[in-house]
Each structure stands twice: as C-alpha cells, then as structure tokens.
Biopython code that builds the backbone (N, CA, C, O; Angstrom):
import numpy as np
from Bio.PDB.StructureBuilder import StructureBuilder

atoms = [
    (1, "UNK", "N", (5.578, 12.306, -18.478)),
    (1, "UNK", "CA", (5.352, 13.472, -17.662)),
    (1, "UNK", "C", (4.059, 13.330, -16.861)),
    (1, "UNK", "O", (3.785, 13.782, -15.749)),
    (2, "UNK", "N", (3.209, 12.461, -17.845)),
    (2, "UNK", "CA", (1.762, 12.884, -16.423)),
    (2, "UNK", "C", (2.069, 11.556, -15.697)),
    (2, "UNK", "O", (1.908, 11.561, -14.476)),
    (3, "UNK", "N", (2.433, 10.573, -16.210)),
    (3, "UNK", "CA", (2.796, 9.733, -14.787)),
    (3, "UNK", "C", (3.745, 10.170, -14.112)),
    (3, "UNK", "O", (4.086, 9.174, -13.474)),
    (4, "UNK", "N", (4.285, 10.841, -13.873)),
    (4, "UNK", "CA", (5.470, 11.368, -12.741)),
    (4, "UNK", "C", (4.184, 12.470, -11.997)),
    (4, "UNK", "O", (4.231, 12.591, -10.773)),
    (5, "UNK", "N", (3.368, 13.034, -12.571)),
    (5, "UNK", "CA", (2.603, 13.839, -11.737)),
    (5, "UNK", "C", (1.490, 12.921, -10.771)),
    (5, "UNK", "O", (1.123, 13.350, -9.677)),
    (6, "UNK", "N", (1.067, 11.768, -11.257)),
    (6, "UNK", "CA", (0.015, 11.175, -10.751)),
    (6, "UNK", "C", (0.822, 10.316, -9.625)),
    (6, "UNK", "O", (0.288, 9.891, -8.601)),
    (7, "UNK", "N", (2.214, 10.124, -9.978)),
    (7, "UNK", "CA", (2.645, 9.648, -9.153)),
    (7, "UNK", "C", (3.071, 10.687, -7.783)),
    (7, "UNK", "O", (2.942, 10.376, -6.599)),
    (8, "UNK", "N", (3.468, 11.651, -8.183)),
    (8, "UNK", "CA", (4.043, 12.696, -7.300)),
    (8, "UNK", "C", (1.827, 12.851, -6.370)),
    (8, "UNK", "O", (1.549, 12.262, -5.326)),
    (9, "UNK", "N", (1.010, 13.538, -6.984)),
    (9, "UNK", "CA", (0.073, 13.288, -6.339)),
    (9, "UNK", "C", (-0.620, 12.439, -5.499)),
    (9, "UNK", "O", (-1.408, 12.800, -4.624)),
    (10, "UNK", "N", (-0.213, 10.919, -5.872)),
    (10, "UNK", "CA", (-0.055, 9.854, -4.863)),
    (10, "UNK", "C", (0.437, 9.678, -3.992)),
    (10, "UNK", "O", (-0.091, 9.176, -2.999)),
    (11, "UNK", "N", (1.932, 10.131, -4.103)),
    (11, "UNK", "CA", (2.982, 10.368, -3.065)),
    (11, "UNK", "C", (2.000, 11.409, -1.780)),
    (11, "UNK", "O", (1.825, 11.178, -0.584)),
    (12, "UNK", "N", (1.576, 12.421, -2.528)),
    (12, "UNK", "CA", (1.592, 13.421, -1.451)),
    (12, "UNK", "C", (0.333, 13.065, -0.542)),
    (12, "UNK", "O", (0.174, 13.143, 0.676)),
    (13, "UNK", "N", (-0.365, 12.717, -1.402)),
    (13, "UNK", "CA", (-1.994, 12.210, -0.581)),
    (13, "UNK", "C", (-1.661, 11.382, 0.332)),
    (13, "UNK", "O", (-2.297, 11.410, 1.385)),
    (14, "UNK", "N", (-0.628, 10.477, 0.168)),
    (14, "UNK", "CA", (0.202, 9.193, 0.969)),
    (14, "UNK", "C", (0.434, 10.067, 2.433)),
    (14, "UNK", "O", (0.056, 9.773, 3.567)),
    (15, "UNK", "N", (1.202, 11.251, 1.952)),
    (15, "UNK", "CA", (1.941, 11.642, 3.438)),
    (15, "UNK", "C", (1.486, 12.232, 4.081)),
    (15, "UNK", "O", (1.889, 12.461, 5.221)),
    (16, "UNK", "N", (-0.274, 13.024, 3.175)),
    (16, "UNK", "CA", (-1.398, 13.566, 4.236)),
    (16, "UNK", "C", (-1.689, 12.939, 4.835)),
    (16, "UNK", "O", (-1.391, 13.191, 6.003)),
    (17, "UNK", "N", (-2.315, 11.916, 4.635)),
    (17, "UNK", "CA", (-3.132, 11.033, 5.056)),
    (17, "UNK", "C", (-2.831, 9.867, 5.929)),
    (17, "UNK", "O", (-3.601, 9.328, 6.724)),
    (18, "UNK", "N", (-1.240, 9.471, 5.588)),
    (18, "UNK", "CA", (-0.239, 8.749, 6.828)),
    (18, "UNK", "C", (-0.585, 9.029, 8.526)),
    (18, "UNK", "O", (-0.859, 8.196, 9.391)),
    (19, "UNK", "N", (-0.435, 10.829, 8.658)),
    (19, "UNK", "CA", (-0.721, 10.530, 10.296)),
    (19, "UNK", "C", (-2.115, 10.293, 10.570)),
    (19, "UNK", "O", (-2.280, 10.148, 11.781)),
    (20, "UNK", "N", (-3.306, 10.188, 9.826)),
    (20, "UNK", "CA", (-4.469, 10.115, 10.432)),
    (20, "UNK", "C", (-4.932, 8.624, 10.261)),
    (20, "UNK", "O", (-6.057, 8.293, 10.636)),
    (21, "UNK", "N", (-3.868, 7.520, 9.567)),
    (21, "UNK", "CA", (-4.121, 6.458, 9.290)),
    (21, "UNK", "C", (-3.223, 5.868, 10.751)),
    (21, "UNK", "O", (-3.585, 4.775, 11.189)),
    (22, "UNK", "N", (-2.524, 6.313, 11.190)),
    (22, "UNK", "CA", (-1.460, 6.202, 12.764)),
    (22, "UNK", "C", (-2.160, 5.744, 13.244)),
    (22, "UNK", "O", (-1.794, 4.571, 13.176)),
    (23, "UNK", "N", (-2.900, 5.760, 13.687)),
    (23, "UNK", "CA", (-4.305, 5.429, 14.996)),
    (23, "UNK", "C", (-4.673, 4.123, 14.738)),
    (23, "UNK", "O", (-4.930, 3.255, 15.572)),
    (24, "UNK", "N", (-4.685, 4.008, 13.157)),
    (24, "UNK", "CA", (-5.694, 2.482, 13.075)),
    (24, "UNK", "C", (-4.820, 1.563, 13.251)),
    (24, "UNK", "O", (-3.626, 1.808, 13.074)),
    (25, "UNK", "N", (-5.250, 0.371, 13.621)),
    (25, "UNK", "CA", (-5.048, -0.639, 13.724)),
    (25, "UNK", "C", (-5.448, -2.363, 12.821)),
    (25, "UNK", "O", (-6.580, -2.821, 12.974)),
    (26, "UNK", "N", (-4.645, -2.966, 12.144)),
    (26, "UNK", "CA", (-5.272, -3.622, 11.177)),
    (26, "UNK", "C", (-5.033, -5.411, 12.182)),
    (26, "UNK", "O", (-4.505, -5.512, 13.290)),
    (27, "UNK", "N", (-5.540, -6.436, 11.440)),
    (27, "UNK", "CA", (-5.087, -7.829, 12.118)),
    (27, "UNK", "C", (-3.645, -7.660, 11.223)),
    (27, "UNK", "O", (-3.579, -7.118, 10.120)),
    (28, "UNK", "N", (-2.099, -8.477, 12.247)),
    (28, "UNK", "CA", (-1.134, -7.935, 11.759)),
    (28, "UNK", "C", (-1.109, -9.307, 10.659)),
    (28, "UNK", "O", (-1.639, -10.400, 10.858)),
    (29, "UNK", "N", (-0.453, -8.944, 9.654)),
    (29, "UNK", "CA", (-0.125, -9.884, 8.624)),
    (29, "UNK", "C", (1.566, -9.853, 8.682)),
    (29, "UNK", "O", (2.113, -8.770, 8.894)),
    (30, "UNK", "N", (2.565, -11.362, 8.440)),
    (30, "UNK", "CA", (3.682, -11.195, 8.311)),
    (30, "UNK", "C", (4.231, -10.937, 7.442)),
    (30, "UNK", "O", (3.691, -10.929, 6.336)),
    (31, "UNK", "N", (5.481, -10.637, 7.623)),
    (31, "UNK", "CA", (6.079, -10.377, 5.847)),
    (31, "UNK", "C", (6.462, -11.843, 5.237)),
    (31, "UNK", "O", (6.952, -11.809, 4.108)),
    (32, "UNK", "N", (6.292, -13.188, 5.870)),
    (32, "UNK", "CA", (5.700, -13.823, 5.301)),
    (32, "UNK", "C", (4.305, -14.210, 4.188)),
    (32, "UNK", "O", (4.094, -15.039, 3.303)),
    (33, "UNK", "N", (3.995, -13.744, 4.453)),
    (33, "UNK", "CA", (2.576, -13.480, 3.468)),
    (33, "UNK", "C", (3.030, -12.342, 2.573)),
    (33, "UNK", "O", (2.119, -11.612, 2.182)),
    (34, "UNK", "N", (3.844, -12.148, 2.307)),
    (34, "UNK", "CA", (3.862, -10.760, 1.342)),
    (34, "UNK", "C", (3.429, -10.967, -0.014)),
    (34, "UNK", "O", (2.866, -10.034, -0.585)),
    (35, "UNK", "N", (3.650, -12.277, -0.728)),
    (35, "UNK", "CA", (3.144, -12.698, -1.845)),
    (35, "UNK", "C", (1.672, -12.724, -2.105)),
    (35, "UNK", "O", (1.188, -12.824, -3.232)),
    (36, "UNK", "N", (0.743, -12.595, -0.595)),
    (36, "UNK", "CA", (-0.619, -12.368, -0.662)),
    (36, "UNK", "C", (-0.856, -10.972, -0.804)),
    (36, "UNK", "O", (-1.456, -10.396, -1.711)),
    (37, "UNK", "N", (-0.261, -10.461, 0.299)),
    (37, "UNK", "CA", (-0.055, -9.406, 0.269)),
    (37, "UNK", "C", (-0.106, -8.280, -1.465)),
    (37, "UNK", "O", (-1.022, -7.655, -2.000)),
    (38, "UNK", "N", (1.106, -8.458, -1.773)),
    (38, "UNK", "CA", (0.972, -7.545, -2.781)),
    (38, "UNK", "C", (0.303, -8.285, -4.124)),
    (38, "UNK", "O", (0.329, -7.633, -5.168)),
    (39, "UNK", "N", (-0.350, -9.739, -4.143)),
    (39, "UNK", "CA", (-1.472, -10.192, -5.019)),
    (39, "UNK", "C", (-2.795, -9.274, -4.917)),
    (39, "UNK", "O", (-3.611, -8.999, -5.797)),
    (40, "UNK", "N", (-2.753, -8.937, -3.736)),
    (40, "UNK", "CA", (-4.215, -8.278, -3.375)),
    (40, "UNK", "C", (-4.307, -6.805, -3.751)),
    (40, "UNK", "O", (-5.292, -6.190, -4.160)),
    (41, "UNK", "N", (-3.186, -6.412, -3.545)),
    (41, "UNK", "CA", (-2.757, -4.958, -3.602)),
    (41, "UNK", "C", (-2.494, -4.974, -5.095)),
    (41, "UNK", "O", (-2.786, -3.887, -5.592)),
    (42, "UNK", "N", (-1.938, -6.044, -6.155)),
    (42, "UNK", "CA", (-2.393, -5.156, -7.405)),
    (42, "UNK", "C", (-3.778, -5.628, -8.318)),
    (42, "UNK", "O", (-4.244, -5.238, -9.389)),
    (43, "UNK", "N", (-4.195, -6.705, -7.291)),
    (43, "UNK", "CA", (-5.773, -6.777, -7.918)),
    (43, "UNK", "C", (-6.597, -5.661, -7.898)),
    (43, "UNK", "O", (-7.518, -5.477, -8.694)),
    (44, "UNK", "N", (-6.077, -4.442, -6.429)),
    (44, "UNK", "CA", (-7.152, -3.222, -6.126)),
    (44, "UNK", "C", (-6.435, -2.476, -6.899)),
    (44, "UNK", "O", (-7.241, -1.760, -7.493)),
    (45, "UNK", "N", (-5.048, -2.151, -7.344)),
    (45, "UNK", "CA", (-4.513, -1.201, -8.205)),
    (45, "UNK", "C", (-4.910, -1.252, -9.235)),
    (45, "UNK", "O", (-5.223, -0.256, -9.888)),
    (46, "UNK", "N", (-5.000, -2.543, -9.668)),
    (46, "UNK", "CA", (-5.396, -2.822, -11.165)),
    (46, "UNK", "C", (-3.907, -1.543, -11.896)),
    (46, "UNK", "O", (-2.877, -1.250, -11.291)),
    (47, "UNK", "N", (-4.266, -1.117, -13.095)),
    (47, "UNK", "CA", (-3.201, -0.871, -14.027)),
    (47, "UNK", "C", (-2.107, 0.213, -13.180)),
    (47, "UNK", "O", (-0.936, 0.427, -13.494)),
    (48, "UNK", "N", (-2.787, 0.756, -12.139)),
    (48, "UNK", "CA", (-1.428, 1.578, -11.548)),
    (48, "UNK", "C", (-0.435, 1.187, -10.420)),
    (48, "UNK", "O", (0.384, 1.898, -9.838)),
    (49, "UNK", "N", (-0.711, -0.079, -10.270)),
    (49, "UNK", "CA", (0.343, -0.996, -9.978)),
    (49, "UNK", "C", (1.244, -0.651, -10.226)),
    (49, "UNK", "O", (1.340, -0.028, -11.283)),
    (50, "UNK", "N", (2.527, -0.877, -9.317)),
    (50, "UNK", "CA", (3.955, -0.805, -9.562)),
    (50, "UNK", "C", (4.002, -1.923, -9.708)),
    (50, "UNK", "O", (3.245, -2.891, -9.628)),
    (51, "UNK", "N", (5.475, -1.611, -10.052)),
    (51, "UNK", "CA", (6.526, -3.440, -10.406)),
    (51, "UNK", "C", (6.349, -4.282, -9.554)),
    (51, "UNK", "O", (6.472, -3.764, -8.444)),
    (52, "UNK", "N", (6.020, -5.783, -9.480)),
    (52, "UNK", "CA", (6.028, -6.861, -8.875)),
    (52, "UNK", "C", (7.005, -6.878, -7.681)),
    (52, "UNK", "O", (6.637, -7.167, -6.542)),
    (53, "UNK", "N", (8.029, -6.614, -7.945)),
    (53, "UNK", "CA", (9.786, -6.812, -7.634)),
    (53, "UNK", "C", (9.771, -5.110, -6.576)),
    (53, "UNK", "O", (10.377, -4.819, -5.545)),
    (54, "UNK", "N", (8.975, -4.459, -7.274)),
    (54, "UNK", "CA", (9.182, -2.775, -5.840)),
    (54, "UNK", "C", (8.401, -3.427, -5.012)),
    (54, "UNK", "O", (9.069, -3.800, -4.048)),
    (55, "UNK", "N", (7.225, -3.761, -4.927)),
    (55, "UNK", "CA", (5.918, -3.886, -4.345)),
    (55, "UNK", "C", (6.406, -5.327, -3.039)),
    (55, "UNK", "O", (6.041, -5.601, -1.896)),
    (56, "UNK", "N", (7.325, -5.882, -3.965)),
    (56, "UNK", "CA", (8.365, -7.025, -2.933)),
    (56, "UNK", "C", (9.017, -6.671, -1.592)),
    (56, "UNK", "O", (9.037, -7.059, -0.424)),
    (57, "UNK", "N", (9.700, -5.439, -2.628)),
    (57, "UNK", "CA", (10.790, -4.772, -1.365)),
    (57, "UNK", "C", (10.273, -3.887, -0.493)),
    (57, "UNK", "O", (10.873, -3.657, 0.556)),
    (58, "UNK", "N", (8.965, -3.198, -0.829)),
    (58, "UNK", "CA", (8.162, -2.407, -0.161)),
    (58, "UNK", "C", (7.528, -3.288, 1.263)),
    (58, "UNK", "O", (7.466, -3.003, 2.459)),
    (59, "UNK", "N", (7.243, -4.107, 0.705)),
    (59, "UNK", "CA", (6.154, -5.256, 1.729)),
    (59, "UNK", "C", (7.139, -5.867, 2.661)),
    (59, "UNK", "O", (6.838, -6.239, 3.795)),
    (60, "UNK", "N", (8.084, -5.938, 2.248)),
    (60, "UNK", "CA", (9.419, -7.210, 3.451)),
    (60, "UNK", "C", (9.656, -5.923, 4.287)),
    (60, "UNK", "O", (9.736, -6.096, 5.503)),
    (61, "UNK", "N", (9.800, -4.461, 3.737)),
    (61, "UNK", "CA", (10.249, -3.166, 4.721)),
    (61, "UNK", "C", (8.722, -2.629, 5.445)),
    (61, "UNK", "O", (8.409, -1.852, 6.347)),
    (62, "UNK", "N", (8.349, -3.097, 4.945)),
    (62, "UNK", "CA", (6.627, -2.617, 5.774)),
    (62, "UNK", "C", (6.403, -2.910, 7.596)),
    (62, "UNK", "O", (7.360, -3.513, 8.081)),
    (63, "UNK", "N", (5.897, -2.750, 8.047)),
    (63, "UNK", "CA", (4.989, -3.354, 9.100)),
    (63, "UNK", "C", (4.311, -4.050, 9.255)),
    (63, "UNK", "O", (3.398, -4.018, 8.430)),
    (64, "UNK", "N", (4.217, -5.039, 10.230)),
    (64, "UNK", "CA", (2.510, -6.031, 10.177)),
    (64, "UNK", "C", (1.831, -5.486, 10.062)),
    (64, "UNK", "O", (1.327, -5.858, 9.002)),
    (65, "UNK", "N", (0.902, -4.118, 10.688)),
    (65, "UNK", "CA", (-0.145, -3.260, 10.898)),
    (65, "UNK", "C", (-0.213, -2.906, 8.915)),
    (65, "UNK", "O", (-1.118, -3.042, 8.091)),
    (66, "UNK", "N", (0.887, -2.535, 8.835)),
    (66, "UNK", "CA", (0.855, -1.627, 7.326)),
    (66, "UNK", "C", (0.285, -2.703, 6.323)),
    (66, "UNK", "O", (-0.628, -2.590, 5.504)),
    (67, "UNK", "N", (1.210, -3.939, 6.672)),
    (67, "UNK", "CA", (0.623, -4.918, 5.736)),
    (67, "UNK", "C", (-0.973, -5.446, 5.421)),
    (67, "UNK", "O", (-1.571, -5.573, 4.352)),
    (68, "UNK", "N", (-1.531, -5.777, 7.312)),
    (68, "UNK", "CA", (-2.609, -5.750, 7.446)),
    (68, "UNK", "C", (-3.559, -4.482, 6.610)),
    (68, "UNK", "O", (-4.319, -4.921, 5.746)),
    (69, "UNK", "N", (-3.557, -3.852, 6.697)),
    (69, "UNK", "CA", (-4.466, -2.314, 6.376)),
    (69, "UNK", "C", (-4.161, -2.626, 4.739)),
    (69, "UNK", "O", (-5.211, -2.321, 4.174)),
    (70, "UNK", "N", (-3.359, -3.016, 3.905)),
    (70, "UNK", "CA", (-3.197, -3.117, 2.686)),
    (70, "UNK", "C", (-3.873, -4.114, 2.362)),
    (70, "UNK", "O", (-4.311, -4.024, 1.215)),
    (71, "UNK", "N", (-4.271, -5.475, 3.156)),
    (71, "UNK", "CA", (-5.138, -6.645, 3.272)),
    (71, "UNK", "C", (-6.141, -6.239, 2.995)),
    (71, "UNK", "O", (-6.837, -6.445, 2.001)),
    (72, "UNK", "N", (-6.326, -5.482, 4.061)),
    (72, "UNK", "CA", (-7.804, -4.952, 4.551)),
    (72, "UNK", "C", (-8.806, -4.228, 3.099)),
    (72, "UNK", "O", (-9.977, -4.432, 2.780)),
    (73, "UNK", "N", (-7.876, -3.458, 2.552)),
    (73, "UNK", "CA", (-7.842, -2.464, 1.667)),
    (73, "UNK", "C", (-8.945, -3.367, 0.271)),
    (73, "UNK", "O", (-8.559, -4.441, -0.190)),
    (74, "UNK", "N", (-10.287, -2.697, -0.219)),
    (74, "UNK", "CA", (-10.791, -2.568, -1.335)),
    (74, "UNK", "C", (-10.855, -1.682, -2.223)),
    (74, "UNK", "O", (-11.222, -2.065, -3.333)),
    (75, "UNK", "N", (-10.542, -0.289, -2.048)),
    (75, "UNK", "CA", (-9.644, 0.479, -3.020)),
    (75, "UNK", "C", (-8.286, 0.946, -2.864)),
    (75, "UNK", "O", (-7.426, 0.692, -2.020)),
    (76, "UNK", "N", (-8.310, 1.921, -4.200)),
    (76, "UNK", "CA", (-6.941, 2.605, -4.084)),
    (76, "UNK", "C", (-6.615, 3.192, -3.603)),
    (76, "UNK", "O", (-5.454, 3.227, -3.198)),
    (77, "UNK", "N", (-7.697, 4.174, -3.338)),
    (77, "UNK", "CA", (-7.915, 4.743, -1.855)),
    (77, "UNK", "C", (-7.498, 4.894, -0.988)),
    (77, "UNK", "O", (-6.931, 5.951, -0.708)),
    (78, "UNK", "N", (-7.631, 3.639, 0.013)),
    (78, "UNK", "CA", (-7.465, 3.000, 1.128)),
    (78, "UNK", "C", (-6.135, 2.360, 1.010)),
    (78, "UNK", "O", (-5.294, 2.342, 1.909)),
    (79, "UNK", "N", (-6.024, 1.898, -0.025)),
    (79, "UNK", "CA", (-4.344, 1.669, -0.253)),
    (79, "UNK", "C", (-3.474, 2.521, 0.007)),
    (79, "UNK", "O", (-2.439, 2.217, 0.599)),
    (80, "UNK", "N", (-3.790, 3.925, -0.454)),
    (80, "UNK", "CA", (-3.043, 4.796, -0.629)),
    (80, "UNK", "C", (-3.047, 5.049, 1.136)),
    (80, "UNK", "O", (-1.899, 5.003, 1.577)),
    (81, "UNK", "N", (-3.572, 5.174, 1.664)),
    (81, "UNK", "CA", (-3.691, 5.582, 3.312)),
    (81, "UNK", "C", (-2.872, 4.655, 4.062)),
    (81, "UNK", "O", (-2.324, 5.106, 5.068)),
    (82, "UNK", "N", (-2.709, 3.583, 3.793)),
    (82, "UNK", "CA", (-1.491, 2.603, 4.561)),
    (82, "UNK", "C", (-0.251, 2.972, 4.557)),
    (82, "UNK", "O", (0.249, 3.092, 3.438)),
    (83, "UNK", "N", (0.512, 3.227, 5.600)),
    (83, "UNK", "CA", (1.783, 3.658, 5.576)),
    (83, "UNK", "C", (1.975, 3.626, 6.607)),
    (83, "UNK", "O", (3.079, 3.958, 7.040)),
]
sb = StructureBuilder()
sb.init_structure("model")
sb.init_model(0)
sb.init_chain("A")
sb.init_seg("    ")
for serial, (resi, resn, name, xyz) in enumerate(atoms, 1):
    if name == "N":
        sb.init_residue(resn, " ", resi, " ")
    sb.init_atom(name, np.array(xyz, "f"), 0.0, 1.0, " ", f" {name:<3s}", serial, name[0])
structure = sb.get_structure()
C-alpha cells in the first residue's frame, strides 16, 4: 500500500512538472544507448528503481531529448521531471 502511494505521488509530480520541463532541451541521446541510459538512471534511483526490463521499454518509447535530460539527471528529482 505505501508503495502504490509513493508511486502514485511520483506519477503526479511527473505530470506537474512535465509541461515546465517542455522548454528544455537536453544533448539528444539514441535509443541506442538505452543500456547507458537506464544504467545511469538506476544508479540516481538507487532502491526506487523500477524493473530493468520496464525501464527498457520505457527508454526505446522515449525521446532523444527525454533520454538526454535522464543523462543529464543527478537526482531523483530531476529524473522525475523528464518526460
């Protein structure tokens, strides 16, 4: 139950914070690199990492920009703002 809330709170901070992240611009990364990609992204998650295998299918459906900004990204934070 409280991970479905922390997750649901993640979610929502995600979809505030989505249009004011619109504007930025990151260096684009391909979905080739996605294996860097989401290496980096659960080194900054550390334990609230999702599954290896979501974080896969998330990154190949992503954007260059989105990917980039998740690169970019030293917290969770800032993770959470990529979309």
């Amino acid at each position: 139950m409280k991970s479905q809330k922390l997750f649901c709170s993640i979610g929502g901070l995600f979809v505030c914070v989505m249009s004011l992240q619109a504007c930025s611009r990151y260096d684009p990364v391909p979905a080739s690199d996605c294996n860097k990609v989401v290496s980096h992204a659960q080194k900054v998650l550390g334990s609230m990492a999702p599954s290896r295998s979501e974080m896969m299918t998330d990154c190949k459906k992503a954007s260059d920009n989105d990917r980039g900004c998740i690169m970019a990204a030293t917290k969770k934070g800032q993770i959470a703002q990529c979309g």
